[in-house]
DRENMARBA-38826 format. One record per residue: residue number from 1; x negated, y, z negated of N, C-alpha, C in turn. Coordinates in pm, whole numbers, plus 50000, padded with zeros to 5 digits. Each point is the difference from the previous one (the first is absolute). Example, Ala and Ser with C-alpha at 12.3 -4.5 7.8 and 13.67 -1.06 7.14 Angstrom:
pt resi:1; n.u:48681; n.v:49431; n.w:49220; ca.u:50089; ca.v:50119; ca.w:50000; c.u:49910; c.v:50120; c.w:50000;
pt resi:2; n.u:50035; n.v:50105; n.w:50072; ca.u:49918; ca.v:50119; ca.w:49994; c.u:50077; c.v:50109; c.w:49927;
***
This chain:
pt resi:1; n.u:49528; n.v:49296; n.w:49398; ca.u:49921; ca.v:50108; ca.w:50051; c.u:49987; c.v:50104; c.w:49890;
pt resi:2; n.u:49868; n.v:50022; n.w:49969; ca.u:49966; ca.v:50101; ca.w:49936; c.u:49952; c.v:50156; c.w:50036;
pt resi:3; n.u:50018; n.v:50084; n.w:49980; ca.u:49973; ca.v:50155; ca.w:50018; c.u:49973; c.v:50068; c.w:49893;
pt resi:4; n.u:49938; n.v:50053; n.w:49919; ca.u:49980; ca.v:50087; ca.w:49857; c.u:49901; c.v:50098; c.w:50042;
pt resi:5; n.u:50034; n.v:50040; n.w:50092; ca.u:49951; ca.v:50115; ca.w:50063; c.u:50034; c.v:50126; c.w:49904;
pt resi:6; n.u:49883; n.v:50150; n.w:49975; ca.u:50004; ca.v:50057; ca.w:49966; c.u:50091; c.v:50162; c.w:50070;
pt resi:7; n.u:49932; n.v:49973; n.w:50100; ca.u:50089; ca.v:50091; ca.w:50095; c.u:50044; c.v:49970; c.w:50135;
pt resi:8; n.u:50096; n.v:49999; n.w:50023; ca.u:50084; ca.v:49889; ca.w:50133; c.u:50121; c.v:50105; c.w:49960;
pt resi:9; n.u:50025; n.v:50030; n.w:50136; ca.u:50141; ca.v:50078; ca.w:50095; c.u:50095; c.v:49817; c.w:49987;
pt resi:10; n.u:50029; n.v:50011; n.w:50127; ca.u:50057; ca.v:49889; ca.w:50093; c.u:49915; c.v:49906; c.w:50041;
pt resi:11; n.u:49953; n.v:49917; n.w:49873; ca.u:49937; ca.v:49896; ca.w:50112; c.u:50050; c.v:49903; c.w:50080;
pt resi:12; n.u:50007; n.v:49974; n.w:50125; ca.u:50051; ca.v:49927; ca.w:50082; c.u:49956; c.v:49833; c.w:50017;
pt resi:13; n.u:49892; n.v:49979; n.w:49916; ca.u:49982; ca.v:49883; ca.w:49961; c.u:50093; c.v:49979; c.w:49902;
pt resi:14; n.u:50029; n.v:50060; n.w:49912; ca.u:50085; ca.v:49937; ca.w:49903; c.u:50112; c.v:50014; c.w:50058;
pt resi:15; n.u:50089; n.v:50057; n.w:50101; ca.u:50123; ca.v:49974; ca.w:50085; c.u:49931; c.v:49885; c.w:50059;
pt resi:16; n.u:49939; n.v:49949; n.w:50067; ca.u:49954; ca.v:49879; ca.w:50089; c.u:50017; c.v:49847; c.w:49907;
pt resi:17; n.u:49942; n.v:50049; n.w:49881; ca.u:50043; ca.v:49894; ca.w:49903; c.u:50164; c.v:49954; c.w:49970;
pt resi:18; n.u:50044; n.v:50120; n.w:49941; ca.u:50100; ca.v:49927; ca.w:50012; c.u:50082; c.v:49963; c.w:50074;
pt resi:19; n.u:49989; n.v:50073; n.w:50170; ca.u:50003; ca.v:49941; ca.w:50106; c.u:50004; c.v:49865; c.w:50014;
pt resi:20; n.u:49886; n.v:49892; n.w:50009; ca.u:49977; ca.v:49875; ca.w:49964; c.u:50078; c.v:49924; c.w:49898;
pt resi:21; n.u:50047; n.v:50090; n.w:49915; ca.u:50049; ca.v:49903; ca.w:49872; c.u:49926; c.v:49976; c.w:49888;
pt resi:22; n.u:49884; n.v:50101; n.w:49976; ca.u:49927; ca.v:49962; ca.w:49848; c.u:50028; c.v:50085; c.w:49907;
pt resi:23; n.u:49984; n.v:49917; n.w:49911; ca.u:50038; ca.v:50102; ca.w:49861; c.u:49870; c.v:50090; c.w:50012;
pt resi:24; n.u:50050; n.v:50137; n.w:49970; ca.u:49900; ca.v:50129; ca.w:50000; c.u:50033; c.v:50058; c.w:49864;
pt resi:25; n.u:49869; n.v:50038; n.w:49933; ca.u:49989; ca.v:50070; ca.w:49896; c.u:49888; c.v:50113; c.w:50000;
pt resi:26; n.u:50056; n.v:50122; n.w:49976; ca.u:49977; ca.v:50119; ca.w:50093; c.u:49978; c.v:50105; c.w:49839;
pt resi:27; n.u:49894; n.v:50078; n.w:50056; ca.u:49993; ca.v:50093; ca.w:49886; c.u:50127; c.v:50113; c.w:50008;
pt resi:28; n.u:49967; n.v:50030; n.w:49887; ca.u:50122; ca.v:50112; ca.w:49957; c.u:49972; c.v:50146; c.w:50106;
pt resi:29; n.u:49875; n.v:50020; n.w:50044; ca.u:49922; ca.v:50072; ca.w:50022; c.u:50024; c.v:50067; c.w:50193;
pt resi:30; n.u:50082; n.v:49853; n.w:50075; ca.u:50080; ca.v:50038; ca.w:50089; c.u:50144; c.v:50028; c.w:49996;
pt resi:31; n.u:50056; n.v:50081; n.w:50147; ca.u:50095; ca.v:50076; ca.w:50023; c.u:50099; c.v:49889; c.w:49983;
pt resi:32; n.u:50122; n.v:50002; n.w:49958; ca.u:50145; ca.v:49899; ca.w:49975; c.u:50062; c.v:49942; c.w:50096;
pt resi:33; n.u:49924; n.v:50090; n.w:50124; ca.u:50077; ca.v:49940; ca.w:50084; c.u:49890; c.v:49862; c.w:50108;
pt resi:34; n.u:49919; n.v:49999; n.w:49930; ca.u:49948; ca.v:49875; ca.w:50005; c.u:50058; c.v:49837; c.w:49961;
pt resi:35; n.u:50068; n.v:50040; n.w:49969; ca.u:50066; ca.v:49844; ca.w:49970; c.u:50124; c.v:50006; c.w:50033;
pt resi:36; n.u:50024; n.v:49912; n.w:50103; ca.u:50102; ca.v:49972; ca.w:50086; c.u:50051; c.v:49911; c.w:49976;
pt resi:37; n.u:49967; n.v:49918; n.w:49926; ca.u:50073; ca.v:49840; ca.w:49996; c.u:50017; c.v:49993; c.w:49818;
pt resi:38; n.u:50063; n.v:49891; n.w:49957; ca.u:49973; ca.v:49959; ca.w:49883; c.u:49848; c.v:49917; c.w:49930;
pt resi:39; n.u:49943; n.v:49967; n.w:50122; ca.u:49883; ca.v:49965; ca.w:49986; c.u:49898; c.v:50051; c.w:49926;
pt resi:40; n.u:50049; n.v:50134; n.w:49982; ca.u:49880; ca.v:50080; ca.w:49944; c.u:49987; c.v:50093; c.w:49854;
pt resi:41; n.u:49918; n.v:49984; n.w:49955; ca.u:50035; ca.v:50075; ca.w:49834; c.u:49886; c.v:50110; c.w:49983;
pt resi:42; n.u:50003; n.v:50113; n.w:49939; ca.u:49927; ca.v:50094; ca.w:49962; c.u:49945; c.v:49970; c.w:49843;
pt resi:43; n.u:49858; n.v:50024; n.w:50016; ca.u:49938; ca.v:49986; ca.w:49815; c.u:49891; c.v:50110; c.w:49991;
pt resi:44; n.u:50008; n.v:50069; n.w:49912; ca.u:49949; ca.v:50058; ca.w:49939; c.u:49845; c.v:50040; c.w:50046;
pt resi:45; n.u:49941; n.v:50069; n.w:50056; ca.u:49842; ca.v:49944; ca.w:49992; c.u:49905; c.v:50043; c.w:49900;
pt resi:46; n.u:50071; n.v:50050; n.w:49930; ca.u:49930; ca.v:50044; ca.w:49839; c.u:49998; c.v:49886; c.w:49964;
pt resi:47; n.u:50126; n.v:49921; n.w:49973; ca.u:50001; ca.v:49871; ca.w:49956; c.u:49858; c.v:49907; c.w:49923;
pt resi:48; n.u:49925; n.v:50008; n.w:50105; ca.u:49853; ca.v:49952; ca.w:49966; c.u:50027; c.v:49893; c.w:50071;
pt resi:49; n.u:49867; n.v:49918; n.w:50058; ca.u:50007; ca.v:49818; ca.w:50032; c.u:50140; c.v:49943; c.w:49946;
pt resi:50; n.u:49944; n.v:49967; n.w:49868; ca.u:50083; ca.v:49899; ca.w:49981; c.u:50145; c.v:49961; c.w:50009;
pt resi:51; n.u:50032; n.v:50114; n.w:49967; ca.u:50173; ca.v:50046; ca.w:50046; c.u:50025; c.v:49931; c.w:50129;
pt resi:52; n.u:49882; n.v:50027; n.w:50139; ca.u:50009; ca.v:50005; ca.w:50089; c.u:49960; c.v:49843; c.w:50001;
pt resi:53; n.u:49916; n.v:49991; n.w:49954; ca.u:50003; ca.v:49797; ca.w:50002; c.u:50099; c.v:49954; c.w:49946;
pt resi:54; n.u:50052; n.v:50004; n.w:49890; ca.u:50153; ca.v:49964; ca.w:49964; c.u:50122; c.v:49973; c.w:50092;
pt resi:55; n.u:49983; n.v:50129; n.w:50067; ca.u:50119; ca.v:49976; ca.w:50093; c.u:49989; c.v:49932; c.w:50157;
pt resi:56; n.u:49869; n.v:49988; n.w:50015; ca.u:49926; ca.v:49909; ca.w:50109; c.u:50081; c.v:49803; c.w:49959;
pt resi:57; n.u:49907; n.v:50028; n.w:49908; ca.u:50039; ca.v:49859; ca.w:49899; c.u:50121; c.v:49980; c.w:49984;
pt resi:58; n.u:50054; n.v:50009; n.w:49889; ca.u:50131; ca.v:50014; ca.w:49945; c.u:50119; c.v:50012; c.w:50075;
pt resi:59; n.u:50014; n.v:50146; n.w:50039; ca.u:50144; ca.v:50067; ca.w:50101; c.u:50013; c.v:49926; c.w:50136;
pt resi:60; n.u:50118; n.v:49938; n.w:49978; ca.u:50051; ca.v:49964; ca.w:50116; c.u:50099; c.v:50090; c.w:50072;
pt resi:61; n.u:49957; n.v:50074; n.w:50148; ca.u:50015; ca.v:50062; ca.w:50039; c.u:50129; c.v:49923; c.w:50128;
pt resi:62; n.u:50127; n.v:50083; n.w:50006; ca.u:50090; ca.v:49894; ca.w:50069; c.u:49940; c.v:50026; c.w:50165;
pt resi:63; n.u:49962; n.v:49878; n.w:50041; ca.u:49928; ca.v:50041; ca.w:50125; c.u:50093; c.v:49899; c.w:50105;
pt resi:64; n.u:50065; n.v:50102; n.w:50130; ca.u:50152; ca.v:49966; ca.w:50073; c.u:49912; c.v:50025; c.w:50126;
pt resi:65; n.u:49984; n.v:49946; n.w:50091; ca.u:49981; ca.v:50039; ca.w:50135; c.u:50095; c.v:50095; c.w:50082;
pt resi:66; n.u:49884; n.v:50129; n.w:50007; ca.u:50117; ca.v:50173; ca.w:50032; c.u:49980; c.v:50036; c.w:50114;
pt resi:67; n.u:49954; n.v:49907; n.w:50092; ca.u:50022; ca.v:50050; ca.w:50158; c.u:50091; c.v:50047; c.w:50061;
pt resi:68; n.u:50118; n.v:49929; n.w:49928; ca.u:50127; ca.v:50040; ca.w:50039; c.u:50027; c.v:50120; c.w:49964;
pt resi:69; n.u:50005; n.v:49995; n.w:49865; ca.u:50017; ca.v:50161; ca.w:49976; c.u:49950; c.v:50088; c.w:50015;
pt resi:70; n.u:49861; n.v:50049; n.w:50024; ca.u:49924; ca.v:50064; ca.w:50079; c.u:50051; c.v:50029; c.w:50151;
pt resi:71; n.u:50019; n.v:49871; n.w:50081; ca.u:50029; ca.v:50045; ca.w:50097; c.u:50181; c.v:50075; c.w:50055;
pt resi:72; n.u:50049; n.v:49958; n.w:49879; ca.u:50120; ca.v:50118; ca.w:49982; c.u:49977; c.v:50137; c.w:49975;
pt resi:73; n.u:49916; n.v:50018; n.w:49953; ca.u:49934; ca.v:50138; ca.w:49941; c.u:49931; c.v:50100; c.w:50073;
pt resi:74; n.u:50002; n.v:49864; n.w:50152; ca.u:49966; ca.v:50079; ca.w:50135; c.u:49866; c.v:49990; c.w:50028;
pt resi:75; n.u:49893; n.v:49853; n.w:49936; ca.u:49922; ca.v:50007; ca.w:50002; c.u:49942; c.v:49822; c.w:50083;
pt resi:76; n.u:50093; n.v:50001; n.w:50104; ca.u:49989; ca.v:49895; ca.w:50125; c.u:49910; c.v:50000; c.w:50083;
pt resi:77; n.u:49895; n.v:49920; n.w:49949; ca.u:49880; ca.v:49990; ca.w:50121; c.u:50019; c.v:49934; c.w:50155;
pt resi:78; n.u:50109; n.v:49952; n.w:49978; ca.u:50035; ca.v:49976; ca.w:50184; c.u:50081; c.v:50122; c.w:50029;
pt resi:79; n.u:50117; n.v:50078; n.w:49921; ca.u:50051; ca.v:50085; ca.w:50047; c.u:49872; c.v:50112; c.w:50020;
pt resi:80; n.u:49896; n.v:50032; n.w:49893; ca.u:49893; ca.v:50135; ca.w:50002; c.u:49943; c.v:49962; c.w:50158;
pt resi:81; n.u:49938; n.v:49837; n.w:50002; ca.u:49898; ca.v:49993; ca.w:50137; c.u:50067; c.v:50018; c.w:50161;
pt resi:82; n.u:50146; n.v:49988; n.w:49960; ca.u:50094; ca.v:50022; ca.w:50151; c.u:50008; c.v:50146; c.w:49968;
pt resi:83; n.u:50012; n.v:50094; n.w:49920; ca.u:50004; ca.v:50132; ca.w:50010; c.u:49849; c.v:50057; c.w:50051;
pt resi:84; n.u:49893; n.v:49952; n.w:49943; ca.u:49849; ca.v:50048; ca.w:50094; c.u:49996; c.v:49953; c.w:50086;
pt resi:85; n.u:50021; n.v:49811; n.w:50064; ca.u:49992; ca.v:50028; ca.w:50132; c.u:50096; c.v:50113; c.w:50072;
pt resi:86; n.u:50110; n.v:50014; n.w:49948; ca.u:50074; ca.v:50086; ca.w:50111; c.u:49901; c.v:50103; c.w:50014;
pt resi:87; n.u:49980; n.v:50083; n.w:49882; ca.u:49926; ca.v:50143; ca.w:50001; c.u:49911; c.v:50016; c.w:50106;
pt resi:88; n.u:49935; n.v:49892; n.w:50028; ca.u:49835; ca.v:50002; ca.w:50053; c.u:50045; c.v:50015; c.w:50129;
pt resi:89; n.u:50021; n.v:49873; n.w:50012; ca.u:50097; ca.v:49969; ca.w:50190; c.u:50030; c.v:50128; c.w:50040;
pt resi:90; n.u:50100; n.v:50092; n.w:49970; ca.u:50062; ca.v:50091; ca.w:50004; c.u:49855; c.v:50107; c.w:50010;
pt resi:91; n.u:49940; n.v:50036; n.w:49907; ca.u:49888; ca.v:50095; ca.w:50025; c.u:49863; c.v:49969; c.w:50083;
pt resi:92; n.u:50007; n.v:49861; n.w:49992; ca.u:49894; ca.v:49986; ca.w:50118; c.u:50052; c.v:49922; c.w:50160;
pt resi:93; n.u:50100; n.v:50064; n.w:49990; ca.u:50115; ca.v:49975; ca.w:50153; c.u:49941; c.v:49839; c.w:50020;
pt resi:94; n.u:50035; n.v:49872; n.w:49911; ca.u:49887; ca.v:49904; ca.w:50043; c.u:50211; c.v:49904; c.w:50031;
pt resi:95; n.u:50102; n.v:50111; n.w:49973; ca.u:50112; ca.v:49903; ca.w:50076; c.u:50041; c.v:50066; c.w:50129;
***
């Protein structure tokens, strides 16, 4: 997964990526706390292309399947979807 975005906060696609397990290579240009896993590396976006094709090509990026660790991190999509159903039930008296 690629990103060389010029201006990007938090993109949450690039958490989603390495979510999945792909190697992500992410401009320098987002916040640090974008990369959650080892999956993911920061480059330069001055760099130019080729830098950026190089490491497309070339860099082998250690890519670990981080569901697990993510979802230690408190980021459990069966634990999140049993916390909204509760919410809802509860505010729209539907228990």
């Amino acid at each position: 997964f690629v990103l060389p975005s010029r201006y990007e906060g938090l993109p949450v696609v690039g958490v989603e990526a390495q979510a999945n397990g792909l190697p992500c290579l992410l401009s320098d240009k987002m916040t640090r706390e974008t990369k959650m896993t080892e999956n993911a590396e920061f480059l330069s976006i001055d760099e130019g292309i080729k830098k950026w094709v190089e490491a497309v090509l070339g860099e082998e990026i250690n890519c670990k399947r981080s569901s697990l660790k993510l979802e230690n991190m408190g980021f459990s999509i069966s634990e999140r979807a049993a916390l909204m159903e509760e919410f809802y039930e509860k505010n729209l008296n539907l228990s």
